[in-house]
LOMI-185243 format. One record per atom (N, C-alpha, C): chain; atom name; x, y, z; residue number from 1. Coordinates in pm, 1 decimal. Example, Ala and Ser with C-alpha at 12.3 -4.5 7.8 and 13.67 -1.06 7.14 Angstrom:
<rs>
 chaine atome       px       py       pz num
      A     N   1319.0   -569.0    780.0   1
      A    CA   1230.0   -450.0    780.0   1
      A     C   1320.0   -330.0    780.0   1
      A     N   1285.0   -225.0    708.0   2
      A    CA   1367.0   -106.0    714.0   2
      A     C   1290.0      3.0    787.0   2
</rs>
This chain:
<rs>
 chaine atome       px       py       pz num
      A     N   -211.7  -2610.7   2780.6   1
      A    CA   -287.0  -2571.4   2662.6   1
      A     C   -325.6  -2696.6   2583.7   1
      A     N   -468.3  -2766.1   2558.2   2
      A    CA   -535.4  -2831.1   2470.0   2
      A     C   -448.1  -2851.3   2346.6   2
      A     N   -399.3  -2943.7   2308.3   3
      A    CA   -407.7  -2957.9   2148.8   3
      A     C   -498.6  -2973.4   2074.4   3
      A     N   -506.3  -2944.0   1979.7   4
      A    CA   -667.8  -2923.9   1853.0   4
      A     C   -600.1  -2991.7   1740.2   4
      A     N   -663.5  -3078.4   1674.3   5
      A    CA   -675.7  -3078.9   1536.0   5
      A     C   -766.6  -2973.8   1450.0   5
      A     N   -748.5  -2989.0   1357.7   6
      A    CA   -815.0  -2862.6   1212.0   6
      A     C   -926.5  -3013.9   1178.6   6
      A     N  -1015.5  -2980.3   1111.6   7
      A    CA  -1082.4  -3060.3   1065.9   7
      A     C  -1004.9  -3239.7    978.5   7
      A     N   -919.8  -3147.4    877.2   8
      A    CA   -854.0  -3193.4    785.0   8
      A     C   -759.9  -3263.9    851.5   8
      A     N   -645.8  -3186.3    928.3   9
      A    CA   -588.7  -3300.6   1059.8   9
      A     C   -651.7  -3435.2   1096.6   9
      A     N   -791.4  -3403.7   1166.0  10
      A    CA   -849.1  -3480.6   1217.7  10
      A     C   -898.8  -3626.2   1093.9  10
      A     N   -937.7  -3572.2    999.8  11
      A    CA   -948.1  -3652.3    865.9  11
      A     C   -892.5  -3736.7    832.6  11
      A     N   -678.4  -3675.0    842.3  12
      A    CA   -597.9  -3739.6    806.5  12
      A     C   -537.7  -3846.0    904.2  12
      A     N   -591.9  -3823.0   1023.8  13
      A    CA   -542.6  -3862.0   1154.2  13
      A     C   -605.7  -4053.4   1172.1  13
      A     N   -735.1  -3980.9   1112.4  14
      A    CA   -859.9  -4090.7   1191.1  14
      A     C   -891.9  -4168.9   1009.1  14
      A     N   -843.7  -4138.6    912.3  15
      A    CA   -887.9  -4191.1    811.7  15
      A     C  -1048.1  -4193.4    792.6  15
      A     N  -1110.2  -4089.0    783.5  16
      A    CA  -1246.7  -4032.0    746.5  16
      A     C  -1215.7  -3956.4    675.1  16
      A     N  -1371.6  -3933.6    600.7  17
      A    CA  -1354.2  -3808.2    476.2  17
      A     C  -1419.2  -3672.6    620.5  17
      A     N  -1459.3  -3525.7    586.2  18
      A    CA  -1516.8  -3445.2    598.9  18
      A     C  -1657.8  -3458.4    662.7  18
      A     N  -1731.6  -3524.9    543.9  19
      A    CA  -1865.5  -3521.2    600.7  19
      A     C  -1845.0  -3617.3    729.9  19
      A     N  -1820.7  -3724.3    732.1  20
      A    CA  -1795.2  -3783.4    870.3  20
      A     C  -1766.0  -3753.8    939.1  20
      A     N  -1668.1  -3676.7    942.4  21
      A    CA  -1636.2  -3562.0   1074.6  21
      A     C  -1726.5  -3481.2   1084.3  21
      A     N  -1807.2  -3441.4   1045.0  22
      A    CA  -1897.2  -3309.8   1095.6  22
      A     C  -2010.1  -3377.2   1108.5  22
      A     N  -2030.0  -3529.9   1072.3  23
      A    CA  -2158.7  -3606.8   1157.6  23
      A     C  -2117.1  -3637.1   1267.6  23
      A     N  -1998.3  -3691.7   1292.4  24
      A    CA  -1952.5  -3717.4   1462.7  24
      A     C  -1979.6  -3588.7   1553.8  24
      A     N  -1969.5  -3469.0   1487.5  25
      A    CA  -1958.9  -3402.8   1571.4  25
      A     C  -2098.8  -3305.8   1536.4  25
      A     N  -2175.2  -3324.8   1512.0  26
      A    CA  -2332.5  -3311.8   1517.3  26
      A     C  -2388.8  -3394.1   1603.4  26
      A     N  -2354.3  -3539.9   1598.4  27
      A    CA  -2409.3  -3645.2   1679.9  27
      A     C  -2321.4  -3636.9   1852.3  27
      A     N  -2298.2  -3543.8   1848.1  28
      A    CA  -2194.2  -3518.4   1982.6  28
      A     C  -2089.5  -3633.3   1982.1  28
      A     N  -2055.5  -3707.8   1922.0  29
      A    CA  -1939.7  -3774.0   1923.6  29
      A     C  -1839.2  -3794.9   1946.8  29
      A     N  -1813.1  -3678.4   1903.4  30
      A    CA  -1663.5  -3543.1   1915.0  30
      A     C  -1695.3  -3436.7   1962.8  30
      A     N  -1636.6  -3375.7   2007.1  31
      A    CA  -1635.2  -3266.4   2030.7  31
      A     C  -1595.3  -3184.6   1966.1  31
      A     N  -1621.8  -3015.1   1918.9  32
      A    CA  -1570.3  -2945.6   1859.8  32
      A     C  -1564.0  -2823.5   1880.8  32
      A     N  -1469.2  -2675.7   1857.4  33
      A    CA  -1449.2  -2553.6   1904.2  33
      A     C  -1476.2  -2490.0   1799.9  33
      A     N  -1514.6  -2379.5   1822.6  34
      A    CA  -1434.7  -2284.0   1660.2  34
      A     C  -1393.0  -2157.8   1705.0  34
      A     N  -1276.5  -2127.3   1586.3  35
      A    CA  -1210.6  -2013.0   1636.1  35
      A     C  -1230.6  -1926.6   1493.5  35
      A     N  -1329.6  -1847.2   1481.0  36
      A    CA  -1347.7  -1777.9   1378.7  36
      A     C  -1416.5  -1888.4   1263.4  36
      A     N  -1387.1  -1864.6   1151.7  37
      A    CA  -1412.2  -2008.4   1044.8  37
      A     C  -1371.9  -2158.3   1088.4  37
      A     N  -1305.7  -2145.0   1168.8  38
      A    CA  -1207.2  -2324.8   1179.7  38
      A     C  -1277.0  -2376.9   1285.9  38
      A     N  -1311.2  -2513.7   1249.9  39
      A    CA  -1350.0  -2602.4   1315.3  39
      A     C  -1168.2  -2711.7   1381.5  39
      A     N  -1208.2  -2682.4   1527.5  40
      A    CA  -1106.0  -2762.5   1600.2  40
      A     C  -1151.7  -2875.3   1700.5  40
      A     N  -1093.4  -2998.5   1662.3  41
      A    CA  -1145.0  -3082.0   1745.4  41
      A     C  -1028.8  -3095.5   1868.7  41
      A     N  -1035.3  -3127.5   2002.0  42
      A    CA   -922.6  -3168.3   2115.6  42
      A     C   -931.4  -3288.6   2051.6  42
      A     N   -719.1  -3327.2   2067.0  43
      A    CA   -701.3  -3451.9   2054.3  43
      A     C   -764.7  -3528.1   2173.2  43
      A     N   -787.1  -3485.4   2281.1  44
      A    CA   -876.2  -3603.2   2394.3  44
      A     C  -1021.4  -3670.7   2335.3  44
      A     N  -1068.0  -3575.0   2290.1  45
      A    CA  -1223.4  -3568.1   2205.5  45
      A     C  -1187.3  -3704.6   2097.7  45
      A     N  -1092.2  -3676.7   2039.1  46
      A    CA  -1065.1  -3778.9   1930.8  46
      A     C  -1032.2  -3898.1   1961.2  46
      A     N   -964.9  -3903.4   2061.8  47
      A    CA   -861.2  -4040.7   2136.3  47
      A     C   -977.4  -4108.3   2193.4  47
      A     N  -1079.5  -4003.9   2266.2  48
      A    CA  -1177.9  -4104.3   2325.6  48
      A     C  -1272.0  -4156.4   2217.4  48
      A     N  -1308.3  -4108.0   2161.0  49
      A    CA  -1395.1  -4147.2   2042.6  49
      A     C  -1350.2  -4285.8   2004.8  49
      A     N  -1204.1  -4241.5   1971.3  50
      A    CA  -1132.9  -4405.6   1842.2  50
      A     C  -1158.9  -4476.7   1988.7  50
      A     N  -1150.2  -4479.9   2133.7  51
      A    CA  -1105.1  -4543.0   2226.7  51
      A     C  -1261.6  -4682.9   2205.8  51
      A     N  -1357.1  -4539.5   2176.3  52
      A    CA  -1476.8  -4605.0   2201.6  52
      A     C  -1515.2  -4729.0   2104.1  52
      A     N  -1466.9  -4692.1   1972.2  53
      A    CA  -1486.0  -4827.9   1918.3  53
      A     C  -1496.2  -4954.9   1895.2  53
      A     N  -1604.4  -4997.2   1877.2  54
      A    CA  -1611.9  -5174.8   1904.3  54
      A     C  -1483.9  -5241.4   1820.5  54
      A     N  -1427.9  -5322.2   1880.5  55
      A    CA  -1342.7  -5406.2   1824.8  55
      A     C  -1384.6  -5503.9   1710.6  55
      A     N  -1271.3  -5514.1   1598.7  56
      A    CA  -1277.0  -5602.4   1514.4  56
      A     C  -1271.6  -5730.8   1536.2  56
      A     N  -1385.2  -5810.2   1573.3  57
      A    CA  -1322.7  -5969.1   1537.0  57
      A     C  -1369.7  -6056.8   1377.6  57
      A     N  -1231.1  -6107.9   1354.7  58
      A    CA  -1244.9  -6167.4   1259.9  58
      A     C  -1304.5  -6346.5   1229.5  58
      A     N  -1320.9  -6332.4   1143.4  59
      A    CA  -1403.6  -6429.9   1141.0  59
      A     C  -1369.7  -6582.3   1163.6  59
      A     N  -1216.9  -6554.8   1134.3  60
      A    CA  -1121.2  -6690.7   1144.1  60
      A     C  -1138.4  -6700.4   1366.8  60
      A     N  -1134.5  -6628.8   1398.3  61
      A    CA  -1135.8  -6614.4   1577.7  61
      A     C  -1263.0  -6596.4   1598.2  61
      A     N  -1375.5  -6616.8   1547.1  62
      A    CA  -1513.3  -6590.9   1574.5  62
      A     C  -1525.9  -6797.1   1493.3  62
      A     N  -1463.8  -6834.0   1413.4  63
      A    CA  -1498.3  -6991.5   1438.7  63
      A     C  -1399.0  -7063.4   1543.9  63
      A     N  -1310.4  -7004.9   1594.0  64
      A    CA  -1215.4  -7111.7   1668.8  64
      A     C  -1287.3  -7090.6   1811.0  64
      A     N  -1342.9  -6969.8   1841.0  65
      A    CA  -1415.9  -6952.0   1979.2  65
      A     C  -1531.4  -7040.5   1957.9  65
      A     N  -1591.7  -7061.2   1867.6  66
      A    CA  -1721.5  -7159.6   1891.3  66
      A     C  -1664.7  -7296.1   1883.6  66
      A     N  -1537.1  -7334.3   1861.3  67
      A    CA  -1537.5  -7492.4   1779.3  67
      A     C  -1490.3  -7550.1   1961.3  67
</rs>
């Protein structure tokens, strides 16, 4: 059986507000279910998403790679 986050889960999970979650998942981003009123995202849906994110480089390692 799938695990789901609730919207708000997912919010608290991923540090986004609401509307961001329901643009990810307009923009197919995420994926999402509903079961009556509730919007459920699969934690896979979510894991791949954060997976997808470009990495942070900082700026102190963005001058030592050029020097």
């Amino acid at each position: 059986m799938p695990r789901l986050y609730t919207v708000k889960q997912f919010c608290a999970a991923y540090g986004c507000g609401r509307t961001r979650c329901y643009e990810l998942i307009a923009t197919g981003k995420i994926e999402a279910v509903k079961d009556g009123p509730k919007t459920l995202i699969p934690v896979e849906s979510a894991e791949a998403w954060a997976a997808s994110l470009p990495r942070f480089k900082s700026g102190a390692a963005n001058a030592q790679a050029q020097a």
